[in-house]
N, C-alpha and C positions, 0 to 999 in steps of 0.2 A: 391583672397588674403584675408587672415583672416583681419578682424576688428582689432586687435593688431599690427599687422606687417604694416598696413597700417598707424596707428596712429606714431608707431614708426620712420620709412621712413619722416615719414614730420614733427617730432618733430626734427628728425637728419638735414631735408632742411634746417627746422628755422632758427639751432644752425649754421648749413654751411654759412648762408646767413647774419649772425650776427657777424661771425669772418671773412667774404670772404669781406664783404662789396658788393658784387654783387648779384643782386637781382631776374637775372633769368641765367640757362646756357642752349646753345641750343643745344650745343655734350658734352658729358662726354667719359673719353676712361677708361677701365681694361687694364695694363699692366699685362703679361703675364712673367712666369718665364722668368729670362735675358732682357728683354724688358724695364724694368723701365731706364736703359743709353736715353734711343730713346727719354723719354721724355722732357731732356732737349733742342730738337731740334723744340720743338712744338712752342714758344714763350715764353715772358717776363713772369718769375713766379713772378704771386702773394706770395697770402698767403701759407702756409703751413704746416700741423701738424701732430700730430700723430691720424691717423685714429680712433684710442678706442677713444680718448676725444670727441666724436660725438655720441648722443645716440643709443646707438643699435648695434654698430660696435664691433669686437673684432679685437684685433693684429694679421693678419697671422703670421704663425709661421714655414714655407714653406721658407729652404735656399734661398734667389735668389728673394722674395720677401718680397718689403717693407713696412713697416707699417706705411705709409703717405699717407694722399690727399693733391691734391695743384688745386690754382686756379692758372687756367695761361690767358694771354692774347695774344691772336693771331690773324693775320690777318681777321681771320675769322668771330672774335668775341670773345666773354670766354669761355677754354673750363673747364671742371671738370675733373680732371688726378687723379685718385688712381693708384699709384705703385707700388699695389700687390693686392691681393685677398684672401678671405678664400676659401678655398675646401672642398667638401664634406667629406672628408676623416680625416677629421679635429675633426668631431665628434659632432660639434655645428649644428647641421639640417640644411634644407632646408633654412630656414627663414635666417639664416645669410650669409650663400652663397653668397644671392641676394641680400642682407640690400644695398651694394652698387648701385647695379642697380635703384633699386625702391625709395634710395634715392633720386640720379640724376633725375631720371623722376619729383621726387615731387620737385625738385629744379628747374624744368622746360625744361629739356633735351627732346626733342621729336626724336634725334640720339646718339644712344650706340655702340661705338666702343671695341667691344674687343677683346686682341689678347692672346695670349696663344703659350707655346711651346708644338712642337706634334710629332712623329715619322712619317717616312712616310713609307707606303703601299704599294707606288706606286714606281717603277726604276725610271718614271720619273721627281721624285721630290724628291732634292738632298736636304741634310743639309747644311744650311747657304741661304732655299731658302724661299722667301715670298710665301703664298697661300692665296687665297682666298677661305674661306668657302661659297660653293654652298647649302651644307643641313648637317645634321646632323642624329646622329644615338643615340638615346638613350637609354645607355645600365647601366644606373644608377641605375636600376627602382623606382627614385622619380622624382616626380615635386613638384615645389613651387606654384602650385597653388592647393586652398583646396575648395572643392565642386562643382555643377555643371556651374563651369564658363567656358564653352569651347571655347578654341581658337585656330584659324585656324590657321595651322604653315606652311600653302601654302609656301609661300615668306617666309620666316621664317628671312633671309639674304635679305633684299634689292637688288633686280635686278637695282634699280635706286644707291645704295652708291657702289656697285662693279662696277657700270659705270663709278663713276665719280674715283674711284683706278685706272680702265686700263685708263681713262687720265692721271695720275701721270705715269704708268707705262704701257705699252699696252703690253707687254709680260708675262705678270702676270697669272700664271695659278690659278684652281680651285680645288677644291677636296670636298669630303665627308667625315664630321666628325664625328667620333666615340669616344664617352665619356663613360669612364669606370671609377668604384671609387677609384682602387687606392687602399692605397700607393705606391702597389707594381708593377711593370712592368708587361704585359702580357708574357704568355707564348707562344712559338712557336702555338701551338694547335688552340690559343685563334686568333693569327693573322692570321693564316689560316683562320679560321672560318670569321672574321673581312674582308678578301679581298673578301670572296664568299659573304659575304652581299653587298657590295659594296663600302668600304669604302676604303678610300686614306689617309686618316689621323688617327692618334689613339692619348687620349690626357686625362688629368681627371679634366676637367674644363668645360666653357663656356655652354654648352646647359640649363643649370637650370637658365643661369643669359638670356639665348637668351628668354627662353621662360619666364620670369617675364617680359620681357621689353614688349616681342610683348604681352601678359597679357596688357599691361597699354598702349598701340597703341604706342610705339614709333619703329622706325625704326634699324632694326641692323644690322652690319658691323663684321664680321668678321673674323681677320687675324690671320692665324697661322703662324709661324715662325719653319722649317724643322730642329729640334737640333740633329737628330739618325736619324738611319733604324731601324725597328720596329724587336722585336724579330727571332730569326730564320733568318731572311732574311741577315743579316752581319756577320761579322766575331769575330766581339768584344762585350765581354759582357756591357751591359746596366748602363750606371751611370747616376747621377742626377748631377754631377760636366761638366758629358761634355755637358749637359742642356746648366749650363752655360753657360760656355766658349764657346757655339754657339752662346750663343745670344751675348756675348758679343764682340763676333769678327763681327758680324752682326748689330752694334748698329745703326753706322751711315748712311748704307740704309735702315734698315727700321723706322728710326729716320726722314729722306727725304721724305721718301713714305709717312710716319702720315702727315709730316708738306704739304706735298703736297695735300695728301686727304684734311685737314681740313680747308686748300685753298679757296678750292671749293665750299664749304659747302653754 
């Protein structure tokens, strides 16, 4: 992590921990497009604002995500809920991307949940279905990390946080995610190519904010939420509205399954 981005990250904790009134958080989650409904199932919301009023942060600008953090209080503890995300596609680099992850961590998160909407790959993993991300594929070619700091992206997903998911849910399948930048949907050619590498998922988020986190040692979780069949493989052309309306017919189980992971925690 540059010297800059890292100062920034904990000048925006400061500012969090000044308006939140809470002094450490031990999970933080990324709501994923359609995903931000689930957050109200997490626990009693604190504080809440607009994400730019924190240094460092910009407004998504991504239908379907919103442009708040909130602290909430949950059985578990506090967690730190951002209800949307910037994407690389966005144009603002690396470093913003992740401002949210690296905030959290400097806020004192040592687990990063996040979930994301993604096509699937795979027949056997339907729209309107929870996944758990086993590894990732990246197909962005950036990371947010600068010089020689190398980090093992072994576990990249916690073997131990997708444990404690299939206690919420023990039918919970897995897959392997593929992060492309977007804006525009893959094409047939592209998914072909995507299934011979091995992946189950396709998506243009999470792997920059997975590897800032495992970057800073905390732990990560992450759930994709099945909103399409990925190019070529369906019948109906590709929209960013029935994104939505996937997640948002999906709110309230995978709304159960967070409050149920963060349970555990």
């Amino acid at each position: 992590m540059s010297t800059k981005a890292h100062e920034r990250a904990r000048e925006a904790a400061d500012e969090l921990r000044s308006r939140t009134g809470v002094d450490s958080y031990g999970t933080a989650l990324v709501m994923g497009s359609g995903w931000a409904p689930a957050a109200d199932m997490l626990g009693s919301a604190g504080s809440e604002f607009e994400v730019d009023e924190l240094p460092g942060f910009l407004a998504p600008t991504v239908q379907g995500h919103h442009s708040r953090v909130r602290s909430v209080r949950a059985a578990g503890g506090d967690l730190l809920v951002f209800l949307g995300r910037t994407h690389l596609y966005e144009g603002n680099g690396t470093d913003s991307v992740v401002h949210g992850v690296r905030t959290a961590v400097a806020a004192g998160a040592t687990r990063i949940i996040l979930t994301n909407a993604a096509g699937s790959l795979n027949a056997d993993l339907h729209p309107g279905r929870p996944v758990l991300i086993s590894d990732h594929i990246n197909l962005t070619g950036r990371s947010p990390i600068v010089g020689a700091d190398f980090v093992d992206l072994t576990d990249a997903y916690s073997p131990d946080l997708r444990g404690i998911a299939r206690q919420v849910d023990p039918s919970l399948p897995e897959g392997v995610y593929a992060a492309m930048t977007g804006p525009h949907f893959e094409t047939p050619a592209e998914i072909r190519m995507l299934r011979t590498m091995g992946a189950d998922l396709v998506g243009m988020s999470t792997v920059l904010e997975t590897i800032a986190a495992r970057e800073l040692g905390a732990s990560v979780l992450g759930v994709s939420l099945v909103t399409n069949v990925a190019a070529g493989l369906g019948s109906e052309p590709l929209d960013h509205e029935e994104v939505l309306e996937t997640g948002r017919g999906a709110a309230d189980d995978v709304g159960r399954l967070l409050a149920g992971i963060v349970e555990r925690l």
